[in-house]
C-alpha positions as CSV (number, residue, x, y, z in Angstrom):
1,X,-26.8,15.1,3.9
2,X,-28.5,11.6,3.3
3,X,-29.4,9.8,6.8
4,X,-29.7,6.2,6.4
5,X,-32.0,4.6,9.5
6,X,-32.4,1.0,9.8
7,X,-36.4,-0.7,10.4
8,X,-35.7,-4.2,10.5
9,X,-33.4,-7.0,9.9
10,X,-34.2,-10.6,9.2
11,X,-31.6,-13.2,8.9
12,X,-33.2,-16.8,7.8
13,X,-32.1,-20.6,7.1
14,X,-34.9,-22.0,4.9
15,X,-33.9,-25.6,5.2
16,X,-33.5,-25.3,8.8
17,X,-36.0,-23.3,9.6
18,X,-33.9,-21.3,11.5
19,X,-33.8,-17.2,12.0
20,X,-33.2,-14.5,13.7
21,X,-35.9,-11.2,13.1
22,X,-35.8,-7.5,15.2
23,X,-37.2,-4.4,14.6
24,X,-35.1,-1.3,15.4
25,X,-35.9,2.0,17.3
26,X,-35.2,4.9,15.4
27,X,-33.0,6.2,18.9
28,X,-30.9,3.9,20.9
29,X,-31.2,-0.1,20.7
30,X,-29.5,-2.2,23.1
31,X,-28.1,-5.4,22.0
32,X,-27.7,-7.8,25.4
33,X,-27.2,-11.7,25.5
34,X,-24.3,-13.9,26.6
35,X,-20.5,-13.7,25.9
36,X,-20.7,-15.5,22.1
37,X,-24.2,-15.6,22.0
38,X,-24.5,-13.8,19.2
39,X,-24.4,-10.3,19.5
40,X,-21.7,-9.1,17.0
41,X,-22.9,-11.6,14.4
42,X,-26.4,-9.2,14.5
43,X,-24.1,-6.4,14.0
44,X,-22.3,-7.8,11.4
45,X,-25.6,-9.3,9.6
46,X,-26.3,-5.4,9.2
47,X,-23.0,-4.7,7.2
48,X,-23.5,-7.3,5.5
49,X,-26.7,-7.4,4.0
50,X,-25.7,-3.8,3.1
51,X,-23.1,-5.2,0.6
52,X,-20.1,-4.6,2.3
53,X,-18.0,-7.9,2.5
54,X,-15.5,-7.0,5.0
55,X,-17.7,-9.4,7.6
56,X,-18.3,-12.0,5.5
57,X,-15.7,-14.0,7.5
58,X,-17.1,-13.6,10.7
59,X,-20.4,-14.7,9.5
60,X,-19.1,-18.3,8.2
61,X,-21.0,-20.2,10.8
62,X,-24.2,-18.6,9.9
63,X,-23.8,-18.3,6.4
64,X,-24.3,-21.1,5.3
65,X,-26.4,-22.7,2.1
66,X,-29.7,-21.1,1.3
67,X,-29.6,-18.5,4.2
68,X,-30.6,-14.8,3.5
69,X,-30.2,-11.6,4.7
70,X,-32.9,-8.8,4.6
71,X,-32.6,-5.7,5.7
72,X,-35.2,-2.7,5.9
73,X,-34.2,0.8,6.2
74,X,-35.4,4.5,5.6
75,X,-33.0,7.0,3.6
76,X,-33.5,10.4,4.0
77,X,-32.4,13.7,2.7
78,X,-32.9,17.4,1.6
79,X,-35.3,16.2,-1.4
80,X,-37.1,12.9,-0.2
81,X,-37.6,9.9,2.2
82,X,-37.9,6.0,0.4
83,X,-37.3,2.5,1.9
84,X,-35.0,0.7,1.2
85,X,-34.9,-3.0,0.9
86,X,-31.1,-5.1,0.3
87,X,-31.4,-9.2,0.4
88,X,-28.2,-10.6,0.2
89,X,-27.5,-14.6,-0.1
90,X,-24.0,-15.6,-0.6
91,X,-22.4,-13.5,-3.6
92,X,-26.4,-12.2,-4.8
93,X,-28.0,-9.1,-3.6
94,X,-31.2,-7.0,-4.3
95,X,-31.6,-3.6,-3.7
96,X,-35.2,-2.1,-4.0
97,X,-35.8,1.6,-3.3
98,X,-39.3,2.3,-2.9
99,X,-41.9,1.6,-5.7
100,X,-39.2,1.5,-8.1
101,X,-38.1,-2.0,-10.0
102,X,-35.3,-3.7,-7.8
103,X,-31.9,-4.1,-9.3
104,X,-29.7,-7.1,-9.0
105,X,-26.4,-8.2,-8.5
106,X,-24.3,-11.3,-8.8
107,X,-21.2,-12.4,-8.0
108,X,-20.6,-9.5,-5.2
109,X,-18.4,-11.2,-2.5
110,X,-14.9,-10.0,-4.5
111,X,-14.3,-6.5,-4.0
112,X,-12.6,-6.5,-7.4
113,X,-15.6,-8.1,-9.2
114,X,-17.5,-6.5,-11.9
115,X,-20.7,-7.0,-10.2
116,X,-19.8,-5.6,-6.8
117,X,-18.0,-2.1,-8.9
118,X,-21.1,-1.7,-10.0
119,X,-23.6,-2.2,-6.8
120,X,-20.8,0.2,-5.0
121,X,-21.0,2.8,-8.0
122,X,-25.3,2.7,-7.4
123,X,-24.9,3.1,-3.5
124,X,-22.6,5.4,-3.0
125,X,-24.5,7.7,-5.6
126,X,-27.3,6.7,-3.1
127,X,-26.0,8.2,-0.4
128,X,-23.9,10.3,-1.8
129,X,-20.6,9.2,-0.7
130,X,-17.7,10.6,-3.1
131,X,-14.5,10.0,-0.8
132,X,-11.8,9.4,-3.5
133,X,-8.4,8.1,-2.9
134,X,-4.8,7.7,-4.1
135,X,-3.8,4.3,-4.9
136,X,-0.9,3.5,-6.5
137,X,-0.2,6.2,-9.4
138,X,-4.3,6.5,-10.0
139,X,-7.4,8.6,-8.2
140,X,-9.9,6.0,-7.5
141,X,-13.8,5.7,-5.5
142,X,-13.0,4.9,-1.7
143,X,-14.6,1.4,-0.8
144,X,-17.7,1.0,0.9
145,X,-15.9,0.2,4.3
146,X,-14.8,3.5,4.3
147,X,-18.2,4.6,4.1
148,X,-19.2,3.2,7.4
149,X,-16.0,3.2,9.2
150,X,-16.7,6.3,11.2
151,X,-19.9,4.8,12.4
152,X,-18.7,1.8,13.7
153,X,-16.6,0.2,16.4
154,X,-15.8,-3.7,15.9
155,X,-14.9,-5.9,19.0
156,X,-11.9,-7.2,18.0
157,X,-10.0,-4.0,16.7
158,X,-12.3,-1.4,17.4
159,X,-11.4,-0.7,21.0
160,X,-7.4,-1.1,20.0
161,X,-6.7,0.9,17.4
162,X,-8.2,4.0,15.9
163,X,-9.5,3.7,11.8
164,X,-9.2,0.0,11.8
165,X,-12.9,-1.5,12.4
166,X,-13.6,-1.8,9.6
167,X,-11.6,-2.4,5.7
168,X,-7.8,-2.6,5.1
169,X,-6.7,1.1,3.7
170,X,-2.7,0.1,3.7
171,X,-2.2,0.6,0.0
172,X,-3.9,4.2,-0.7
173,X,-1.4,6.8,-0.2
174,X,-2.5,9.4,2.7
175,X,-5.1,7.8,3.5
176,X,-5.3,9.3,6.9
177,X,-5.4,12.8,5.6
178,X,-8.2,12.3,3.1
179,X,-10.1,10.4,5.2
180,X,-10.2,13.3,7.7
181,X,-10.2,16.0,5.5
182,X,-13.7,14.4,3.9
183,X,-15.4,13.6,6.9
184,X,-14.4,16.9,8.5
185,X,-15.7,18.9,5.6
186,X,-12.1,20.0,4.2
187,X,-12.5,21.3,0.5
188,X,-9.2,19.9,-0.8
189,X,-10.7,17.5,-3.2
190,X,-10.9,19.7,-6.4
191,X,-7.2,21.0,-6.0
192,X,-6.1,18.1,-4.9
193,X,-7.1,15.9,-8.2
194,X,-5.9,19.4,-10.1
195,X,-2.5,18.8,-9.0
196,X,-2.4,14.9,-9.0
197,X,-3.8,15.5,-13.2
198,X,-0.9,18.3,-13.3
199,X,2.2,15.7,-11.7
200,X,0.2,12.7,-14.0
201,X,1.0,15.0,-17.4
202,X,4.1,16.3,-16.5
203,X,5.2,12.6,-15.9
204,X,3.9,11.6,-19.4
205,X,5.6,14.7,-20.8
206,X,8.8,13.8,-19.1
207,X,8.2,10.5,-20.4
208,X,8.0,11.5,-23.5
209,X,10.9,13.8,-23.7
210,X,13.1,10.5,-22.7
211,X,11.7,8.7,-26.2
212,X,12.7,11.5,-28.2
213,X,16.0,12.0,-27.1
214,X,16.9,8.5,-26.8
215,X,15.2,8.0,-30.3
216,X,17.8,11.0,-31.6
217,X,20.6,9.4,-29.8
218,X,20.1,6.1,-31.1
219,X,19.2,6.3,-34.4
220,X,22.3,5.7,-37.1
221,X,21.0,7.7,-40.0
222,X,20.1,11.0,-38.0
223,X,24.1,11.0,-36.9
224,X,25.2,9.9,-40.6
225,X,22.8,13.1,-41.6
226,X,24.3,15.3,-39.4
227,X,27.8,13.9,-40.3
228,X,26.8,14.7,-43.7
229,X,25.4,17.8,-42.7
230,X,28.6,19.1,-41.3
231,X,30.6,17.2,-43.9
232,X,28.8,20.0,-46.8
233,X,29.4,23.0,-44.0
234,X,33.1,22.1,-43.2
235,X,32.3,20.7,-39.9
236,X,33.8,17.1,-39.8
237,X,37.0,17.7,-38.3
238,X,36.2,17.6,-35.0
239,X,33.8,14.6,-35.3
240,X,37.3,12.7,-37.3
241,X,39.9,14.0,-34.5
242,X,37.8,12.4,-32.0
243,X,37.6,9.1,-33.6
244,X,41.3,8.9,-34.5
245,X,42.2,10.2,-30.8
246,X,40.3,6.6,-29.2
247,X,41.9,4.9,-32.4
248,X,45.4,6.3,-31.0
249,X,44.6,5.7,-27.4
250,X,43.4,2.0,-28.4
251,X,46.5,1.2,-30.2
252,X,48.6,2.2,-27.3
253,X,46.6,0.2,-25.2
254,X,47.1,-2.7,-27.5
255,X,50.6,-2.6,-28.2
256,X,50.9,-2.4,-24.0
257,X,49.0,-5.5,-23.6
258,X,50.9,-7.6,-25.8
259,X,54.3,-6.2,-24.0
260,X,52.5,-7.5,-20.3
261,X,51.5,-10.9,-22.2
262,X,55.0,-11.7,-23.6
263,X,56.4,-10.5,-20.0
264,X,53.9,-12.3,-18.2
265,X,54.8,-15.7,-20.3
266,X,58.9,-15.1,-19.5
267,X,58.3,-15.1,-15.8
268,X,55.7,-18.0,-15.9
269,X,58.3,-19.7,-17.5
270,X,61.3,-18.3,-15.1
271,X,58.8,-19.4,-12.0
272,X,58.8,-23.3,-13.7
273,X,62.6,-23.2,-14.2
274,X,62.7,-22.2,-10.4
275,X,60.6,-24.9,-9.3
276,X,62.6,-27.6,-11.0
277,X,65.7,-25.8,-9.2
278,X,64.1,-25.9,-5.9
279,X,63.5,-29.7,-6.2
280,X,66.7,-30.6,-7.4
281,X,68.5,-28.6,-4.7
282,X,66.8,-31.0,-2.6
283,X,67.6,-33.8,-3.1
284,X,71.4,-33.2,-2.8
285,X,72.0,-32.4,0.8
286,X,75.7,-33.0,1.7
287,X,76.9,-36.1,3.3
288,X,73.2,-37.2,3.0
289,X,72.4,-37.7,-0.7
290,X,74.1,-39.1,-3.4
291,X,76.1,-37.8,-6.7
292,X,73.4,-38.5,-9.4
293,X,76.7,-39.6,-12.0
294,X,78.6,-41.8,-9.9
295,X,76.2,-42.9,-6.8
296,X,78.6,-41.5,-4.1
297,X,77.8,-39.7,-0.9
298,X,78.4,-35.6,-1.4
299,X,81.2,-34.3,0.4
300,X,80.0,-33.1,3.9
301,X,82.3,-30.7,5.2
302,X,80.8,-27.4,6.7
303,X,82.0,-24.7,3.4
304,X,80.0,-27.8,1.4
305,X,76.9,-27.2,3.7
306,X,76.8,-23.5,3.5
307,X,77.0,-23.1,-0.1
308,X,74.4,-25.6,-0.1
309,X,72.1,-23.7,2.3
310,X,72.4,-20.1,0.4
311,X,71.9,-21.6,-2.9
312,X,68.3,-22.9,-1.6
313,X,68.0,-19.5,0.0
314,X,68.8,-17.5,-3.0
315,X,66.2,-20.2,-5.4
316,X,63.1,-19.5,-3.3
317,X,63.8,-16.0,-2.9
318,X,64.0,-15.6,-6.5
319,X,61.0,-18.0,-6.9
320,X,59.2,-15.5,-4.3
321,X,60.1,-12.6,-6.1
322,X,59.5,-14.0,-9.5
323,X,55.7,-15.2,-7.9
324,X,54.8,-11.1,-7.0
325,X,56.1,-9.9,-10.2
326,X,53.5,-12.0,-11.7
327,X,50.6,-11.0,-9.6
328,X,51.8,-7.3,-10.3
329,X,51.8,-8.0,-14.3
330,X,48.3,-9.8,-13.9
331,X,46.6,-6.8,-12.4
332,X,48.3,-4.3,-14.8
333,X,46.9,-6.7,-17.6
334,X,43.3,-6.9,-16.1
335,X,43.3,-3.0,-16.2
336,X,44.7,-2.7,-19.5
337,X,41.9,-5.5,-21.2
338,X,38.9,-3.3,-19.4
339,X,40.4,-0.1,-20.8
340,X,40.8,-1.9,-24.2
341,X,37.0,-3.1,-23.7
342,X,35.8,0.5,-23.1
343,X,37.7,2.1,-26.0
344,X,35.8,-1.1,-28.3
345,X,32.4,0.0,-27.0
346,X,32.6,3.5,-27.4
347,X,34.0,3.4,-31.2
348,X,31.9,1.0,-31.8
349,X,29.0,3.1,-30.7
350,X,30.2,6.7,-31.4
351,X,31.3,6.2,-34.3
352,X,30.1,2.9,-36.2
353,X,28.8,5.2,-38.9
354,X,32.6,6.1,-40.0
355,X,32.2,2.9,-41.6
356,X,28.9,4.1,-43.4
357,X,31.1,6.8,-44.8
358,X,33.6,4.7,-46.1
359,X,30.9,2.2,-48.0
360,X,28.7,5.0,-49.5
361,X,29.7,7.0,-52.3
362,X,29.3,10.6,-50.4
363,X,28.2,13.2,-52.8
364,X,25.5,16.4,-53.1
365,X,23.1,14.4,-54.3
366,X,23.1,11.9,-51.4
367,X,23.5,15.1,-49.0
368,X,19.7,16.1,-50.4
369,X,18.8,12.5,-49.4
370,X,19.9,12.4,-45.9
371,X,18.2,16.5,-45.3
372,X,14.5,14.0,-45.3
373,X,16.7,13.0,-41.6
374,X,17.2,16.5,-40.8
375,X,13.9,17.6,-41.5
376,X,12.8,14.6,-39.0
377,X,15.4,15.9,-36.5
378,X,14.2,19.3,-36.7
379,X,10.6,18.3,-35.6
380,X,11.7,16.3,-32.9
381,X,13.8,19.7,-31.6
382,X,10.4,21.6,-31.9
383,X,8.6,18.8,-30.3
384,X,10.9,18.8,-27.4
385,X,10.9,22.6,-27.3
386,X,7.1,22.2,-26.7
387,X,7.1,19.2,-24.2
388,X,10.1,21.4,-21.8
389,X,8.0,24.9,-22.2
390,X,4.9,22.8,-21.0
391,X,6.7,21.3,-18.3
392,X,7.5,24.9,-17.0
393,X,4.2,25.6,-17.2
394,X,2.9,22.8,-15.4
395,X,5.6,23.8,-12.6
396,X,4.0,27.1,-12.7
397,X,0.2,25.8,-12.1
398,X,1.6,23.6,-9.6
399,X,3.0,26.4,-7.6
400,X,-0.2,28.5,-7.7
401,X,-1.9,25.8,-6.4
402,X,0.4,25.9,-3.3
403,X,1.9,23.4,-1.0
404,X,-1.1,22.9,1.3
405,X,-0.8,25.2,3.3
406,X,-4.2,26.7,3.5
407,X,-5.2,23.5,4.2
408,X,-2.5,22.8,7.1
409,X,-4.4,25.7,8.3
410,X,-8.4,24.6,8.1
411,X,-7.2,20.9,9.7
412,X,-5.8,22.9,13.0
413,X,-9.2,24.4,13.1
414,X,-10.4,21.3,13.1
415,X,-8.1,19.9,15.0
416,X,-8.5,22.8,17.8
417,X,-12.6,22.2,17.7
418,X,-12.1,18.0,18.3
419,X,-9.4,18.7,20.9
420,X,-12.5,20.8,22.9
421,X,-14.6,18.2,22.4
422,X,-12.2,15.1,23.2
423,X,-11.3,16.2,26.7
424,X,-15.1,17.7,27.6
425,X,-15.8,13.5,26.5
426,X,-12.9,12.4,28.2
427,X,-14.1,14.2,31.7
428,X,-17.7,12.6,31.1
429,X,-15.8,9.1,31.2
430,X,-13.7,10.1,34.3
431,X,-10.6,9.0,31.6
432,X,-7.7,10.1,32.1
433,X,-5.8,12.6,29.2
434,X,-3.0,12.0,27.3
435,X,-0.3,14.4,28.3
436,X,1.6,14.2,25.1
437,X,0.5,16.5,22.6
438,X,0.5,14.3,19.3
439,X,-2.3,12.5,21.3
440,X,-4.7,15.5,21.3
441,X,-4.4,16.7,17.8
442,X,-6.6,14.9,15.3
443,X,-4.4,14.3,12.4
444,X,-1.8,12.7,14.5
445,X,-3.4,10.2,16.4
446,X,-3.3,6.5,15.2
447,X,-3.8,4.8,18.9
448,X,-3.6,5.8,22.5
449,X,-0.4,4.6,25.2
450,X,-2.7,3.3,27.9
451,X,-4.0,-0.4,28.1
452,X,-7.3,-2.2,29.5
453,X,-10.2,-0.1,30.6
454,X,-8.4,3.3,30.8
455,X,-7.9,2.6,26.6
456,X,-10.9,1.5,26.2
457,X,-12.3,4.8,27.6
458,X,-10.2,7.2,25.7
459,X,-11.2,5.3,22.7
460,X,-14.9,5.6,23.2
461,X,-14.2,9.2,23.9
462,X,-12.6,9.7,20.7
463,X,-15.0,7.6,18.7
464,X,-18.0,10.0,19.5
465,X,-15.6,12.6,19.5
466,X,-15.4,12.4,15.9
467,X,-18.9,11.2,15.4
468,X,-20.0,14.4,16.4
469,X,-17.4,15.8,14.1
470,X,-18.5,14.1,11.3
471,X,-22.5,14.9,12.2
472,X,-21.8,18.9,11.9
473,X,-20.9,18.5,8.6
474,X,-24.0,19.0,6.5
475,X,-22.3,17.5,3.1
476,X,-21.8,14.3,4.7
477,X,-24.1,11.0,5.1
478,X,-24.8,9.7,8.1
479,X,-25.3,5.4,9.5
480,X,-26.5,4.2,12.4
481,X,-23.4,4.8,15.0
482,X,-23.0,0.6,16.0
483,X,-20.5,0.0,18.6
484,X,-19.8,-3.8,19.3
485,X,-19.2,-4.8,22.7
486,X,-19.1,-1.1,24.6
487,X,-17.5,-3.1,27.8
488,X,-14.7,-5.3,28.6
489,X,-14.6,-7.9,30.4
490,X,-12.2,-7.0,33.1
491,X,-14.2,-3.7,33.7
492,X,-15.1,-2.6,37.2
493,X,-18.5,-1.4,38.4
494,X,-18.0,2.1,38.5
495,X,-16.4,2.8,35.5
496,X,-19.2,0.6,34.1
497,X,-21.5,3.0,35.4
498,X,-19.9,5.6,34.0
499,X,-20.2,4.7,30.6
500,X,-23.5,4.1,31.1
501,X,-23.7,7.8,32.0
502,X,-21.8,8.4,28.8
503,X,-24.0,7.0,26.4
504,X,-27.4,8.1,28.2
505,X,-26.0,11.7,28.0
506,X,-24.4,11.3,24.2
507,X,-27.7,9.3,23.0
508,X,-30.0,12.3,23.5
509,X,-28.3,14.5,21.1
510,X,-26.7,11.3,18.7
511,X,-28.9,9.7,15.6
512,X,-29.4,6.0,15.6
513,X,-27.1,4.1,17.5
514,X,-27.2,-0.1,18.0
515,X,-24.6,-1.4,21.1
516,X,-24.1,-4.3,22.1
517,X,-23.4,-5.1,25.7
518,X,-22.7,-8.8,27.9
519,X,-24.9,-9.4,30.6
520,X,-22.4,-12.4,31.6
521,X,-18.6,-12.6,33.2
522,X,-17.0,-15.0,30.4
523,X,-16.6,-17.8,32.8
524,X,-18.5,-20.8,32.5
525,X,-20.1,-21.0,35.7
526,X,-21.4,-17.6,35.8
527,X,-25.0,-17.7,36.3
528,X,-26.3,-14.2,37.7
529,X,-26.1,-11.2,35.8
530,X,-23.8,-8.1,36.4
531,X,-26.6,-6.0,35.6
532,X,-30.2,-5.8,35.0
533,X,-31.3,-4.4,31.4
534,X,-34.4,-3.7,32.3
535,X,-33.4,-1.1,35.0
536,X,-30.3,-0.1,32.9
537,X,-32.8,1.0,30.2
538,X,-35.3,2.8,33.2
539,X,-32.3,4.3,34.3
540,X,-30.1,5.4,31.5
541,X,-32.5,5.7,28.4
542,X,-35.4,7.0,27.5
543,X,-38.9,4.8,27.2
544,X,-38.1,4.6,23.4
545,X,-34.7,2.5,23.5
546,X,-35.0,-1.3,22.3
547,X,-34.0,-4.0,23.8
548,X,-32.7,-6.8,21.6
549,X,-32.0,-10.0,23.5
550,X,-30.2,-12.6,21.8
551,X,-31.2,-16.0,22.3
552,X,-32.5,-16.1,26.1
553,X,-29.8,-14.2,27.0
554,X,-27.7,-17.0,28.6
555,X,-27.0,-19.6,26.0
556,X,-24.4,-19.1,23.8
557,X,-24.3,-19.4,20.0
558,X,-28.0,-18.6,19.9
559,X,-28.3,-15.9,16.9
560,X,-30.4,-18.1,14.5
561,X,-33.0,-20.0,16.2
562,X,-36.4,-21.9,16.1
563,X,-38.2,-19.7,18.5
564,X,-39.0,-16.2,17.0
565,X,-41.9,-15.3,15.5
566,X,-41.5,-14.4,12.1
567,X,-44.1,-13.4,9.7
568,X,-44.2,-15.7,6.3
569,X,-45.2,-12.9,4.6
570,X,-41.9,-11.0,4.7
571,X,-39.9,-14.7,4.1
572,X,-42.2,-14.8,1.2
573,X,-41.4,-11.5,-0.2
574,X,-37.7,-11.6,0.1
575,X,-37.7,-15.1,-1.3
576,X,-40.0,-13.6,-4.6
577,X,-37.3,-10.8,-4.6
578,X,-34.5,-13.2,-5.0
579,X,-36.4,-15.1,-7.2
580,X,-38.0,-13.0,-9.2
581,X,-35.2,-10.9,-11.1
C-alpha cells in the first residue's frame, strides 16, 4: 500500500503579490476561519495541484493569471519513502519525485487531453491505483477522482449524497459495484475482464456470422451456382414450381385488380349520373316549379307530390348505396395492389436469376465455371461451422466462470463487517439508525431518508465507516482523509460536541486527516465565536494537531493575502521548476 502525506502547500499570485502558504501535521490539521473565508478553496488548492481538475471551477476566483500551485508531500510504501513536488498553473503541471529529473505536462485541464492521459497513466502507476471500469462497450483506467473519492467529503455534496464529492461516474456501467469491490479488496478484476474479453469475442464472432450469411444470401452467382448445381443433379424442380406458383398467384391477383378498376369506374360513373338526378329532381317540385318545355306550373295535386317525394327518396338511397359500394371496392383494391407489390418484390428477389438462366447458354462446361462459386460457398459453410463451435465454446468458459456468485458471497462479508462498524460509529454520534434494511448493507446504499443534522451525522458515520474499510486493505493507497465543512450551520451545541468527540476518538487510530470547521453563525452581524479553537484543540486533540487559520479568522474571502510569510526561496524554486523544463 502506497500512503501519500501532505508537508506543505503554497498557493501564490506573482503580480499581486498575493498567497496563501501552511505547513501540515502529519496527524490531524484543523482548518478554521469565517463562513466563505476561504476554507474549502485550501482544500480544493490540494486536489488541484495534485492534477485532478474536478475543482478547477471552484477555484475561478483565485485562479487567475500567473498564479501557481505547489504542493509538497511524502509517498510511502513497502520499498521506499521520496518527496514529491506537483506545481500546477492553469493547464501546466510538474511533478518531481525526489532527486530524479521532473516531468512535465501541458495542456492538462481536459480530462480527455493527451497530456493529462498521460500525467494520470504516471500517477496512478505512482500510487498504484488500477481501479478499471466499464464504459460503454470498452474496459478502461478509472479517473483520478475516483482515486481520492473515498478520502474526501465536499461541502456542497458531500454531506447529501454518498459517492458524489468528488467526479461524475454516470456513464461507466456498475460503477457502484467496482468501486466497492476495489476498495474493499474484492478479487473480481481478473474474471471479471476474462468474461467482458469472452462477451467482446463472442460479439465479433456473432458479428461475423451475420456477414457471412447475409454475404451467401445476397450474392446472385452463389444462387445461379447452386441453381446450376441442382440443375446437373436433377434438383431444379422445386426451385421452378416455386417461381411459377407466385407467377400463378400474381396473375390472379392481376386479373382481380383490373375486374375492381373497371367496377370501380361503372359506379363512379353511376354515383355522377345520380348526382345530376338528384339535382334535377329538385328543381321540379309540384305546383312550385315550372315544366322546363313549356314554362308552366307542374300539376300540384297530392298523387303528383308523392311520386315526387319517393322518386327523391329512391335517387339518394341509390346514390347512398352506390357511395359504400365504392368505399368497399377501394379497400378491396388497396389490398389487392399491396399483395401485387409483395408478390413483385419477392420474384424479383428470389428468383431474378431465372432470368440469368434464360440469357446464358447453360451447359457442362459453364457448370465447371460456376463450381469456383461452390468452392467459395463451401468455405464460408466451414467458416461458419468454426465461428458457431467457438461460440459454444465461449458459452462454455462463460459458464465456468459463474454468475458471481462467489462474489455475492465475499461483498455480504463485507457488507456484514461495515454494518458492525456503521452502527458502533453511529452510537459514537448519538445518530439515530436506519431501520430499513437496504440502509445498513453496503452495496445498497446511495443516500440516507433523514434531513439536517441527523443526515449529516449518519453520513459522517458512514464516511469513516468506510474509510476504515478501505484502510484494512493492505493492496490499497491511502490520501489524507479531508472533510470540508464537518458542521452545519443549523447545528446545535451538543451534537456539536459530539462530533467533536467523534473525530478526537477516530483521529487517534486514522492517518492524515485536514477538516475544515466555521468559527462563525453565517449571519452578518455575528461577531463572537461559537467556539474557541484553541480549547477545542486542548480538549479534543492531541498537542500535535495544526491549526490553520484562514485570513484572521473573521474576514471573508481572505485565502490569498498580503500578510504571510513566505520564504522567496521556495517561490523561486517553483518558479525555476516551471521555468525550467
Amino acid at each position: 500500500m502506497s500512503n501519500l502525506i501532505l508537508k506543505k502547500l503554497l498557493v501564490y499570485s506573482p503580480s499581486d503579490e498575493k498567497g496563501f502558504y501552511t505547513d501540515f501535521s502529519d496527524s490531524v490539521n484543523i482548518v478554521h476561519g469565517r463562513n466563505t473565508s476561504g476554507k474549502s478553496t485550501l482544500i480544493q488548492s490540494i486536489i488541484y495541484a495534485m492534477g485532478i481538475n474536478d475543482s478547477k471551477d471552484n477555484l475561478s476566483e483565485i485562479n487567475n493569471d500567473g498564479v501557481f500551485f505547489r504542493l509538497d508531500c511524502t509517498l510511502k510504501n513497502h520499498k521506499e519513502h521520496s518527496n514529491l513536488v506537483f506545481v500546477r498553473s492553469d493547464d501546466t503541471l510538474v511533478l518531481k519525485k525526489g532527486s530524479e529529473p521532473p516531468i512535465r505536462f501541458d495542456g492538462i485541464n481536459s480530462n480527455n487531453s493527451f497530456e493529462y492521459g498521460r500525467y494520470k497513466e504516471i500517477f496512478s502507476k505512482l500510487i498504484g491505483f488500477d481501479l478499471v471500469l466499464q464504459k460503454q462497450l470498452e474496459l478502461i483506467g478509472a479517473p483520478l477522482e475516483a482515486a481520492l473519492l473515498p478520502y474526501y467529503v465536499s461541502q456542497s455534496v458531500g454531506w447529501v449524497y454518498i459517492r458524489e464529492s468528488i467526479g461524475d461516474y454516470r456513464f461507466y456501467k456498475d460503477f457502484k459495484f467496482d468501486y466497492l469491490d476495489y476498495y474493499c479488496g474484492i478479487e473480481n478484476g481478473h474474471e471479471r475482464i476474462n468474461k467482458y474479453n469472452l462477451e467482446k469475442e463472442k460479439k465479433e464472432l456473432k458479428f461475423e456470422l451475420k456477414q457471412l450469411d447475409s454475404y451467401e444470401d445476397n450474392n446472385e452467382e452463389f444462387k445461379l451456382s447452386r441453381l446450376l448445381d441442382d440443375r446437373f443433379k436433377g434438383e431444379t424442380e422445386n426451385y421452378l414450381e416455386g417461381y411459377q406458383d407466385l407467377n400463378k398467384d400474381l396473375s390472379e391477383k392481376e386479373h382481380e385488380h383490373t375486374k375492381l378498376c373497371n367496377k370501380l369506374s361503372m359506379l363512379r360513373g353511376r354515383q355522377k349520373v345520380l348526382t345530376q338526378i338528384v339535382t334535377n329532381i329538385k328543381n321540379q317540385k309540384p305546383k312550385i316549379d315550372q315544366c322546363p318545355t313549356c314554362n308552366q306550373n307542374l300539376p300540384g295535386d297530392l298523387k303528383e307530390l308523392y311520386l315526387y317525394i319517393q322518386d327523391m327518396n329512391d335517387a339518394l338511397k341509390e346514390k347512398d348505396n352506390v357511395k359504400e359500394q365504392i368505399k368497399t371496392i377501394a379497400a378491396k383494391l388497396n389490398s389487392v395492389e399491396n399483395i401485387i407489390s409483395t408478390l413483385r418484390i419477392k420474384i424479383e428477389k428470389d428468383y431474378s436469376i431465372l432470368r440469368s438462366l434464360k440469357t446464358n447458354d447453360i451447359s457442362f462446361d459453364s457448370w465447371l465455371d460456376h463450381n469456383a462459386n461452390l468452392r467459395m460457398l463451401k468455405n464460408i459453410t466451414i467458416k461458419k461451422k468454426s465461428c458457431i463451435e467457438r461460440i459454444d465454446g465461449i458459452d462454455d468458459d462463460m459458464r465456468k466462470i459463474g454468475n458471481g456468485a462467489d462474489i455475492y458471497a465475499l461483498r455480504h462479508e463485507k457488507e456484514k463487517e461495515f454494518l458492525s462498524i456503521f452502527k458502533n460509529k453511529i452510537i459514537s454520534l448519538g445518530a439515530q439508525f436506519p431501520k430499513e434494511a437496504k440502509y445498513h448493507n453496503l452495496y445498497s446504499l446511495n443516500s440516507f431518508p433523514y434531513q439536517g443534522v441527523e443526515l449529516h451525522k449518519l453520513l459522517m458515520a458512514y464516511n469513516f465507516s468506510f474509510y476504515e474499510m478501505v484502510m484494512k486493505n493492505p493492496n490499497i493507497h491511502s490520501f489524507p482523509f479531508l472533510l470540508d465543512a464537518i458542521f452545519k450551520e443549523d447545528i446545535d451545541t451538543e451534537s456539536r460536541r459530539n462530533i467533536f468527540d467523534f473525530l478526537s476518538k477516530e483521529t487517534k487510530s486514522s492517518g492524515q486527516i485536514i477538516f475544515s470547521v466555521a468559527e462563525y453563525k453565517g449571519d452578518e452581524t455575528s461577531s463572537a465565536p461559537l467556539f474557541n479553537i484553541e480549547a477545542i484543540k486542548r480538549e479534543y486533540f492531541s498537542t500535535g494537531t495544526k491549526l490553520i487559520c484562514i485570513g484572521d479568522s473573521k474576514t471573508k474571502r481572505s485565502f490569498l493575502s498580503k500578510k504571510p510569510l513566505i520564504d522567496g526561496e521556495l517561490i523561486n524554486d517553483t518558479i525555476n521548476l516551471l521555468e525550467a523544463i
